[in-house]
N, C-alpha and C positions, 0 to 999 in steps of 0.2 A: 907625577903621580900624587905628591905633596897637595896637590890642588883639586886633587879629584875626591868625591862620595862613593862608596862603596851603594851600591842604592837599595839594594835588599836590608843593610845594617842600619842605612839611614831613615828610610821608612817604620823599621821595627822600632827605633827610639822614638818614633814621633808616634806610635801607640797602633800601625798597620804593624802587628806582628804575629796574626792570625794569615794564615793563606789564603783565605776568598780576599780579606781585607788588602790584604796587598796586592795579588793582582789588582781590583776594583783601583787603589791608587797610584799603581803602575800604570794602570790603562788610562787615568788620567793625565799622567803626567806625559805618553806619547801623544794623547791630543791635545795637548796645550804643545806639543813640539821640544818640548827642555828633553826629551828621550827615546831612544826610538826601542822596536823588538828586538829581544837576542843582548841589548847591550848590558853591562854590568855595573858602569861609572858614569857619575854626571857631574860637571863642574861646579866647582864651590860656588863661582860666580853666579850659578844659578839657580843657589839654595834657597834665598828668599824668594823668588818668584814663583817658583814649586810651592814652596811653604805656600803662599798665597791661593794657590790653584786648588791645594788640598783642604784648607780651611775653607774656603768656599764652596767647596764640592761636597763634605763629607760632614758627618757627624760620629764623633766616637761615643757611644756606649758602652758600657759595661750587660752583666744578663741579668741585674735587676730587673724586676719588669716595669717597677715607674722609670727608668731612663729611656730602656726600650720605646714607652711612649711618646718620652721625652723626643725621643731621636726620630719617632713618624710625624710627632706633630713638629719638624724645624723645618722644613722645608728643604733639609739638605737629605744626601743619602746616609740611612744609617750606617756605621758597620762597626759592627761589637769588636771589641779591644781583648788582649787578656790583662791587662795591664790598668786597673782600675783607680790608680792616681791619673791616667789619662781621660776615662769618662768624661766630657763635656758637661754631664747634666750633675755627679755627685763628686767628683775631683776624686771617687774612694771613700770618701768621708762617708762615719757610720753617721754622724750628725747630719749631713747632708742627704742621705738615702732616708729617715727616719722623719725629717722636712718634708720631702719629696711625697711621701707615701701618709701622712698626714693630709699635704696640700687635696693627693688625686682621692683621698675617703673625704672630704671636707666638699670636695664638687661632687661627687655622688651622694651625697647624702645630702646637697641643697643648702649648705653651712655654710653662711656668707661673712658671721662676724664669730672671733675664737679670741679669746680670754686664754693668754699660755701664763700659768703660775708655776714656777720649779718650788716645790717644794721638801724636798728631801733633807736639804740642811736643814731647815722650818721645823718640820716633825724630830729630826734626830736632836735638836736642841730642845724643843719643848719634854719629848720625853726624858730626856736627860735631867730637866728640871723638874719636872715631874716626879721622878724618881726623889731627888735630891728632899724635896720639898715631902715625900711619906715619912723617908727615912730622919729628916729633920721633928716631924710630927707624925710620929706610928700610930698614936688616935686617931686620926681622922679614920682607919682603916675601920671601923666602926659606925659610918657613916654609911647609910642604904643607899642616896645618892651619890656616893663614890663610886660604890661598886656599880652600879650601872652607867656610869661616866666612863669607867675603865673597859665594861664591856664595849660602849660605842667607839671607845678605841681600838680596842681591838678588832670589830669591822672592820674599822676605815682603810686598818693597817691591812687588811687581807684583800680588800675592794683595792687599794693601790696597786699591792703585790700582780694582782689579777691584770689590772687595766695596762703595767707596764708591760708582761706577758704578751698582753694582746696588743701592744703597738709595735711589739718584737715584731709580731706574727705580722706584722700587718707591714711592715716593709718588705717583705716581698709577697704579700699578694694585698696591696692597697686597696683593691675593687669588693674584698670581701666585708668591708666596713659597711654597716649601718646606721640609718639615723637612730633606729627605734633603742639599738643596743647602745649606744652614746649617750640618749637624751634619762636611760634607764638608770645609766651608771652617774650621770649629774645630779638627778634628781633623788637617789638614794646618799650620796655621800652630802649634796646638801641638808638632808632632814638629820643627816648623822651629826654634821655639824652644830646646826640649829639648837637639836637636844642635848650637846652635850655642854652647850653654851647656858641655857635654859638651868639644865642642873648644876652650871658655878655659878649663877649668880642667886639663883632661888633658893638650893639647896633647902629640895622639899621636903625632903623624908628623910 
């Protein structure tokens, strides 16, 4: 008995541990012949050949809906998992589903080349210095070009907050992405940029 698989317990670790899903790899696994109906145990010996049968046969999913797609466009059959470190397409991973659902807004929307900058440390550094650098010289706060320097930052910071929002949103329903809403939010945080660069080094007013 040492040598046998439980086959219900073994298919649920391998990520069939939804009931459609495991029939569907049950019924696999008696037409490949490693099992027949009614039985409960299959030989160790013929764990990797199963393994083999079911990777070729299936695709696991998670109910994200980019995997979902992921899983119609492989050519295998899908069958959603509960168990989303077993997904095929996102291993679980929030990075991975957040890729994923970037890549399918990037094909609808006709995006062929994509510029990714993390900026987060970037900003909380320079604010950081920012600060440091009033509090070093509280004059400058007297300065009409400051204060409009510190409003375009404070856009920017609200324009981020927004666009992170909306890539949340946007990993589970990637198809709602537009090009028009993209090319809005580039083109507004680059003039943010632009100007706020304009006013450190002209410092007109």
């Amino acid at each position: 008995m040492s040598d046998d698989l439980d086959i219900e317990a073994w298919l649920s670790t391998l990520g069939f541990d939804l009931p459609e899903g495991r029939a569907s790899a049950r019924g696999a696994l008696e037409a490949a012949g490693l099992t027949r109906p009614g039985k409960a145990r299959m030989s160790t010996a013929k764990e990797e050949r199963a393994r083999g049968v079911l990777e070729g046969a299936f695709f696991l999913h998670c109910a994200t809906p980019a995997c979902i797609v992921a899983a119609a466009a492989s050519g295998k059959v899908g069958v959603r998992t509960g168990q989303r470190p077993r997904c095929a397409h996102c291993g679980g991973s929030d990075n991975r589903r957040a890729e994923a659902a970037l890549l399918a807004a990037c094909q609808r929307t006709g995006v062929r080349r994509l510029v990714v900058v993390g900026g987060n440390v970037g900003a909380a550094v320079a604010i950081i210095f920012g600060i440091l650098a009033i509090v070093s010289e509280p004059g400058v706060l007297t300065q009409g070009w400051l204060h409009l320097k510190l409003l375009f930052v404070l856009i920017i910071l609200a324009v981020h907050y927004r666009l992170y929002q909306r890539i949340r949103a946007l990993e589970e329903a990637p198809l709602n992405a537009t090009r028009r809403e993209f090319s809005v939010i580039h083109g507004l945080v680059s003039a943010l940029l632009l100007g706020t660069l304009v006013l450190v080094f002209l410092k007109p007013f």
